[in-house]
N, CA, C and O atoms as a DFTB+ gen file, in Angstrom:
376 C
 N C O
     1  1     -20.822     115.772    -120.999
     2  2     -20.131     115.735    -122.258
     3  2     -20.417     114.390    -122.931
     4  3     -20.754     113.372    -122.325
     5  1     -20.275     114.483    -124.019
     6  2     -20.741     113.523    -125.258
     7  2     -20.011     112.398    -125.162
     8  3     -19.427     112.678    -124.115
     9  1     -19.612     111.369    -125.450
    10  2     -18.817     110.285    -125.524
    11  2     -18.624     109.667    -126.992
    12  3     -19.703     109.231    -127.395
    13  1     -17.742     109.522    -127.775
    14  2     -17.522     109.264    -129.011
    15  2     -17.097     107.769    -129.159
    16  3     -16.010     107.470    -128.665
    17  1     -17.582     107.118    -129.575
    18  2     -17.139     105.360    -130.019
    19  2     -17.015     105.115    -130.891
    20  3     -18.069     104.802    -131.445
    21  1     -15.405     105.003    -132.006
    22  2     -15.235     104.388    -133.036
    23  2     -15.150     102.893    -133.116
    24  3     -14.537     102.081    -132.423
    25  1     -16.033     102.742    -134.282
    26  2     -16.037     100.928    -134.575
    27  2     -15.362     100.998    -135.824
    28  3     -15.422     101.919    -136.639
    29  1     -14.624      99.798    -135.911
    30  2     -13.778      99.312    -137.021
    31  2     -14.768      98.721    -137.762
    32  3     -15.335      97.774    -137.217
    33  1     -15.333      99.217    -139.510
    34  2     -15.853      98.950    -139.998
    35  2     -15.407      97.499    -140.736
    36  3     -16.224      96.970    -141.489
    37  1     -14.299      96.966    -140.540
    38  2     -13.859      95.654    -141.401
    39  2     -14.805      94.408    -140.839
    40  3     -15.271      94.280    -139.707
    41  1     -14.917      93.676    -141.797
    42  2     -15.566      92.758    -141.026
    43  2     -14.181      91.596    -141.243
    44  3     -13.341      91.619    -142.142
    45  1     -14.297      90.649    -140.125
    46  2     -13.650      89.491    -140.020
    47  2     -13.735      88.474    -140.846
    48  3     -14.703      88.336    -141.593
    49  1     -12.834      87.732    -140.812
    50  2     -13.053      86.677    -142.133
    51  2     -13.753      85.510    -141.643
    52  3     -13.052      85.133    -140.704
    53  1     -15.039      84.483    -141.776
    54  2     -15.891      83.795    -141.425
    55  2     -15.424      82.520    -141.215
    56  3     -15.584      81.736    -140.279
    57  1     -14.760      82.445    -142.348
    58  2     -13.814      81.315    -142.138
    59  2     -12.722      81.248    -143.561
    60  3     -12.859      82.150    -144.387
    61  1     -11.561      80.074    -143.838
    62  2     -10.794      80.100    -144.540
    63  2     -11.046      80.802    -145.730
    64  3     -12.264      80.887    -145.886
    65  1     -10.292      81.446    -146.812
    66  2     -10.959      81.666    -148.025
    67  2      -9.834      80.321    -148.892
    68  3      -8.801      79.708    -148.621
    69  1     -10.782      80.396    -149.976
    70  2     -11.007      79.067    -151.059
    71  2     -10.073      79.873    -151.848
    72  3      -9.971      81.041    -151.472
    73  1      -9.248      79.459    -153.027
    74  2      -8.574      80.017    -153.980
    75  2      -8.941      79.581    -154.758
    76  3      -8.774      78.383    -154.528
    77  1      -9.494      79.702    -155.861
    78  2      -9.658      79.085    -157.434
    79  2      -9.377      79.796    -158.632
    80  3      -9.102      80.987    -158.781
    81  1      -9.462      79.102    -159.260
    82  2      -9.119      78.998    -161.142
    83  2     -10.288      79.794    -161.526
    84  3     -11.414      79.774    -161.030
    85  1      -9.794      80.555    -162.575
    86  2     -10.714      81.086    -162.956
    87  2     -11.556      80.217    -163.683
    88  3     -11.114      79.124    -164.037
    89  1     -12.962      80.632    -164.012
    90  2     -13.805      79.316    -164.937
    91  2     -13.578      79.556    -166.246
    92  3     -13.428      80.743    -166.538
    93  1     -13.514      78.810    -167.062
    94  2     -13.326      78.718    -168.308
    95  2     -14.425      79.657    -169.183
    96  3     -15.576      79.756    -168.756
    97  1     -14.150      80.121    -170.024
    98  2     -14.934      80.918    -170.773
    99  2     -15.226      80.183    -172.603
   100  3     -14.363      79.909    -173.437
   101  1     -16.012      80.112    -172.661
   102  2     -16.403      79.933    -174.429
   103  2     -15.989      80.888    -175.462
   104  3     -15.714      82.002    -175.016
   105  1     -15.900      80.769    -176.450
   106  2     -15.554      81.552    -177.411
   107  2     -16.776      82.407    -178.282
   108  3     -16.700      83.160    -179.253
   109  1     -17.908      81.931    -177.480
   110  2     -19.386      82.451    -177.828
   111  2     -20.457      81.895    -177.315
   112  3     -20.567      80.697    -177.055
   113  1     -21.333      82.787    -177.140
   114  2     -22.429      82.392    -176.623
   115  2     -23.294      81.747    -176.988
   116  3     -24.273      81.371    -176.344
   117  1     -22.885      81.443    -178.642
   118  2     -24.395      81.035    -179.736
   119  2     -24.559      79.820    -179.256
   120  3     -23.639      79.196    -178.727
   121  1     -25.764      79.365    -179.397
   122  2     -26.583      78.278    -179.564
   123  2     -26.637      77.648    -177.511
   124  3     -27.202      76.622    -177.131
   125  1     -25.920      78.595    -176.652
   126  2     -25.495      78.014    -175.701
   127  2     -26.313      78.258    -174.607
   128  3     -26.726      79.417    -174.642
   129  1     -26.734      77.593    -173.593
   130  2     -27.850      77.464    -172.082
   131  2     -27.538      78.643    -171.506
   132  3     -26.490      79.050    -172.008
   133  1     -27.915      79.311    -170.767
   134  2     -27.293      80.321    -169.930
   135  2     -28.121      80.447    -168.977
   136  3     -29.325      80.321    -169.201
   137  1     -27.536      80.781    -167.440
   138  2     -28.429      80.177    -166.401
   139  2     -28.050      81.733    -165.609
   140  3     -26.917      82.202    -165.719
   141  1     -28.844      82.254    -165.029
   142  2     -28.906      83.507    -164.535
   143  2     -29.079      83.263    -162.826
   144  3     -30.138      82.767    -162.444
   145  1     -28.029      83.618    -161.821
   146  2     -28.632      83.024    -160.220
   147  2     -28.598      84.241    -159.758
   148  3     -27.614      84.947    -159.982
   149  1     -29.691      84.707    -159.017
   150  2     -30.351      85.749    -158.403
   151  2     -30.028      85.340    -157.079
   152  3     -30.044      84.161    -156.726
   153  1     -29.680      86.475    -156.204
   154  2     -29.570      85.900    -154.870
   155  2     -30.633      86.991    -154.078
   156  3     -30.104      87.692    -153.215
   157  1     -31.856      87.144    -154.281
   158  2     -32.831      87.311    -153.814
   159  2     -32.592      89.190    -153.359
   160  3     -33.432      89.656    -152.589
   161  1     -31.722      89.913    -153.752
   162  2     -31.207      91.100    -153.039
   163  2     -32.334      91.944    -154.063
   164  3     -32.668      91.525    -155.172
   165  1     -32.815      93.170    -153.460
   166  2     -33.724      93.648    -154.344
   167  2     -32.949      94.808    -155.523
   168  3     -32.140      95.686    -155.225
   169  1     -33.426      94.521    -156.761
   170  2     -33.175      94.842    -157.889
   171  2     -32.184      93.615    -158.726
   172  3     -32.205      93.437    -159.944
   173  1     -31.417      92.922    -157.833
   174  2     -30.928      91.872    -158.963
   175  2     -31.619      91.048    -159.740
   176  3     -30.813      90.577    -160.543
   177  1     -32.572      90.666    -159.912
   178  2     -33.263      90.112    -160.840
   179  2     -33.556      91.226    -161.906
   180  3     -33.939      91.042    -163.061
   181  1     -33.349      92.188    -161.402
   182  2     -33.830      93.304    -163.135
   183  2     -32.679      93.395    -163.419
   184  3     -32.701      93.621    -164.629
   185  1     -31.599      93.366    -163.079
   186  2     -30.473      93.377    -163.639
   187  2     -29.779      92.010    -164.160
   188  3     -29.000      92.002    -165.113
   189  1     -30.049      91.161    -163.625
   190  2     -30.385      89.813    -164.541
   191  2     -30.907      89.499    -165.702
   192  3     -30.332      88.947    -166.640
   193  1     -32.243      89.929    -165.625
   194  2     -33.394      89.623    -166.559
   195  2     -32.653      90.379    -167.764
   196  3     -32.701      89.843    -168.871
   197  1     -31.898      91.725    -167.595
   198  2     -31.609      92.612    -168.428
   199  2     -30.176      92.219    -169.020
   200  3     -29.757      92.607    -170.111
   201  1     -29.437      91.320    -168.056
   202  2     -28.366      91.062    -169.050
   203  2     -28.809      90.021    -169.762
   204  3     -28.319      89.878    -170.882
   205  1     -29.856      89.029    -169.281
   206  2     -30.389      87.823    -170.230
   207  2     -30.731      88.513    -171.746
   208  3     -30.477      87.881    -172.771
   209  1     -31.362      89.941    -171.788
   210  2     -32.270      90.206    -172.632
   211  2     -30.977      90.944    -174.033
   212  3     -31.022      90.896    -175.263
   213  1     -30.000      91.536    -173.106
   214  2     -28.664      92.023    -174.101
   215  2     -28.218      90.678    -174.558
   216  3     -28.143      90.410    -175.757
   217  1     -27.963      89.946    -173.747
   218  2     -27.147      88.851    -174.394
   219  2     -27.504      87.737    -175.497
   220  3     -26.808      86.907    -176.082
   221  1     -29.391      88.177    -175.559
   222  2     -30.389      87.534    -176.411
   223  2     -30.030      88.340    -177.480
   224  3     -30.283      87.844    -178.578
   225  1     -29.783      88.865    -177.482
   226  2     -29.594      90.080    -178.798
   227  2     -28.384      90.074    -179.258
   228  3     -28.313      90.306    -180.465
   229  1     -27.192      89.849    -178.598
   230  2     -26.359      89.682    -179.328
   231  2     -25.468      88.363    -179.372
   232  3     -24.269      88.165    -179.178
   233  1     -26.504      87.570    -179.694
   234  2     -25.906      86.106    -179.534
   235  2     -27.352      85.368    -180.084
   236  3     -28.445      85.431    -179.521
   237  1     -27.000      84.601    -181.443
   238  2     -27.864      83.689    -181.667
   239  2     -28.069      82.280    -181.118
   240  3     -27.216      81.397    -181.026
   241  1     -29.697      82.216    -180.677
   242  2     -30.187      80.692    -180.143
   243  2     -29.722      80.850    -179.180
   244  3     -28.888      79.959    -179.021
   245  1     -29.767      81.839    -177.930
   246  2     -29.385      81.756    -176.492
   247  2     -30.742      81.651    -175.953
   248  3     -31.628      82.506    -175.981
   249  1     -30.782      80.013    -175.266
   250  2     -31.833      80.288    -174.126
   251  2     -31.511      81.009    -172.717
   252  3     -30.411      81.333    -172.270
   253  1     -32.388      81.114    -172.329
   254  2     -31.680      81.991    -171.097
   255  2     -32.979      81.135    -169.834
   256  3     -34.093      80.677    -170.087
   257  1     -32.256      81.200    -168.553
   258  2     -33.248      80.661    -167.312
   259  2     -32.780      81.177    -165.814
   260  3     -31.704      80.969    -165.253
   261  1     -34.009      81.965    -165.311
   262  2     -33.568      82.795    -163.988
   263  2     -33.549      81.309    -162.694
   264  3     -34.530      80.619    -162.417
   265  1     -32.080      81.158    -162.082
   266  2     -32.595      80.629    -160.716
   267  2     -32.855      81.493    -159.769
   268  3     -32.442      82.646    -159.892
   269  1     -33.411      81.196    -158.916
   270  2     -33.821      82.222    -157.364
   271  2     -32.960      81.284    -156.168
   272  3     -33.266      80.165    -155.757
   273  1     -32.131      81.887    -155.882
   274  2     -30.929      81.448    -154.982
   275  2     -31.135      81.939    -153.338
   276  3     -32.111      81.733    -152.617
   277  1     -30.015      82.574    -153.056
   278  2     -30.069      83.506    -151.233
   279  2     -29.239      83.979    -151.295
   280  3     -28.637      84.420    -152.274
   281  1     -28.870      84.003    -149.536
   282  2     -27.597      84.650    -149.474
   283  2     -27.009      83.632    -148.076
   284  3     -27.198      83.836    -146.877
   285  1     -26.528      82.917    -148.499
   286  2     -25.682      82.336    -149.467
   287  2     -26.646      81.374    -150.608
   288  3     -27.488      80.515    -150.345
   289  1     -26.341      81.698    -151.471
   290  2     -27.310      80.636    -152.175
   291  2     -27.246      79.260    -152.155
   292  3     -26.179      78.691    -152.385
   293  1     -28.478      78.523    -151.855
   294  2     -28.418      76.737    -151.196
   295  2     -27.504      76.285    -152.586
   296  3     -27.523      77.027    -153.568
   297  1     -26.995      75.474    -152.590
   298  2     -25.835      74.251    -152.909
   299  2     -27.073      73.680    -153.921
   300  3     -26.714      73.821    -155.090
   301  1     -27.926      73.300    -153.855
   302  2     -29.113      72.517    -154.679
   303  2     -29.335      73.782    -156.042
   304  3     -29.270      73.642    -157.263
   305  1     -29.480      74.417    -155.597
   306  2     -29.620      75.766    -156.580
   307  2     -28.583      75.917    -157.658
   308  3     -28.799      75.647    -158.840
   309  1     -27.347      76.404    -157.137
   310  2     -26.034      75.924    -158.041
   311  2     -25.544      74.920    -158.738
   312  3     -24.964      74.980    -159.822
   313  1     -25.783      74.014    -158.107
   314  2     -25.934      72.762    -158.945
   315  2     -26.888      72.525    -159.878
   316  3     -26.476      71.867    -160.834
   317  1     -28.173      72.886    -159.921
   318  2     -29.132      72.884    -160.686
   319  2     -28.578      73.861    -161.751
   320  3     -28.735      73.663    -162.956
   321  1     -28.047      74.724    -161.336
   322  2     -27.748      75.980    -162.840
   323  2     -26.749      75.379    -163.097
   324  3     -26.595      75.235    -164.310
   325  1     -25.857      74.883    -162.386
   326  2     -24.684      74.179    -163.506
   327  2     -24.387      73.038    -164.223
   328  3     -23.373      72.716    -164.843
   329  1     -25.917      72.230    -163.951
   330  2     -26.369      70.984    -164.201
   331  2     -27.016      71.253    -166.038
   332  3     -26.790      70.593    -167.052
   333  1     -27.899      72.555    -165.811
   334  2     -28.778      72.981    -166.610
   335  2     -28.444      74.189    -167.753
   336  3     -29.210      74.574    -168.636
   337  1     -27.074      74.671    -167.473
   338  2     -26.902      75.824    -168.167
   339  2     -24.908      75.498    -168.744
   340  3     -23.961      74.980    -168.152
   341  1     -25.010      75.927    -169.700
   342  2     -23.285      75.990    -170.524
   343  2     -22.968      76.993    -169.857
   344  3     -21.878      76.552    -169.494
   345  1     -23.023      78.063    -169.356
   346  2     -22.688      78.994    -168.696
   347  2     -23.329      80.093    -167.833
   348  3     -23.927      80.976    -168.448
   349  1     -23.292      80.150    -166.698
   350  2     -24.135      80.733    -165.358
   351  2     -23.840      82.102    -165.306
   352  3     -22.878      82.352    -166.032
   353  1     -24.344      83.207    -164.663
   354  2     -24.103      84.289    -164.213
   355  2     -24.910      84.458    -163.110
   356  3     -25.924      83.836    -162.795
   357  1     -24.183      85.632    -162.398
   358  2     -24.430      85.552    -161.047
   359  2     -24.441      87.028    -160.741
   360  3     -23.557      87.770    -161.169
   361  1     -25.265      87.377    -160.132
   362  2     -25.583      88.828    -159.285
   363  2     -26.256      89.180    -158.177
   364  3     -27.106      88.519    -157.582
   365  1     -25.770      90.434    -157.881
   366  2     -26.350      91.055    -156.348
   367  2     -26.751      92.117    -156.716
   368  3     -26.262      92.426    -157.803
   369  1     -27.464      92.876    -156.288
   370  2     -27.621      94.441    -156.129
   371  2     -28.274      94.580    -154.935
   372  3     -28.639      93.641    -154.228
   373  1     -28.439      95.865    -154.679
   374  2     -29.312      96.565    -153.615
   375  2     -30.231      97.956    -154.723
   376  3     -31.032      98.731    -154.200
């Protein structure tokens, strides 16, 4: 006879979680940096590239700039987009 093994799909917590503030938001995007961080998962960069390309369109004088991050994305990376950009976005996909 067969033997059945349920696993508890939760995963454990890695360590403490952080609480924060939400980040402040602008009242528009015009004229403003915008920094796009990819965390290397496949398809997030087209879904990046694609909100860069809506948000070019509806927002005048938006530069836009992809970082290439991980998982977790290095600390040098984030800092660089928040060094370099008025406002960051961030995605995953599969």
């Amino acid at each position: 006879m067969a033997k059945l093994v349920t696993l508890n799909p939760v995963a454990e917590m890695q360590q403490t979680a952080v609480k924060m503030d939400i980040a402040p938001r602008p009242a528009s995007l015009d004229g403003l940096k915008l920094g796009l961080v990819w965390n290397r998962k496949r398809g997030g960069d087209a879904v990046l590239s694609r909100v860069g390309e809506e948000l070019s369109k509806r927002y005048k004088n938006v530069s836009v700039k992809m970082y290439e991050g991980g998982i977790p994305a290095p600390a040098a990376v984030l800092e660089l987009a928040a060094a370099e950009s008025d406002v960051v976005v961030g995605s995953s996909s599969d």
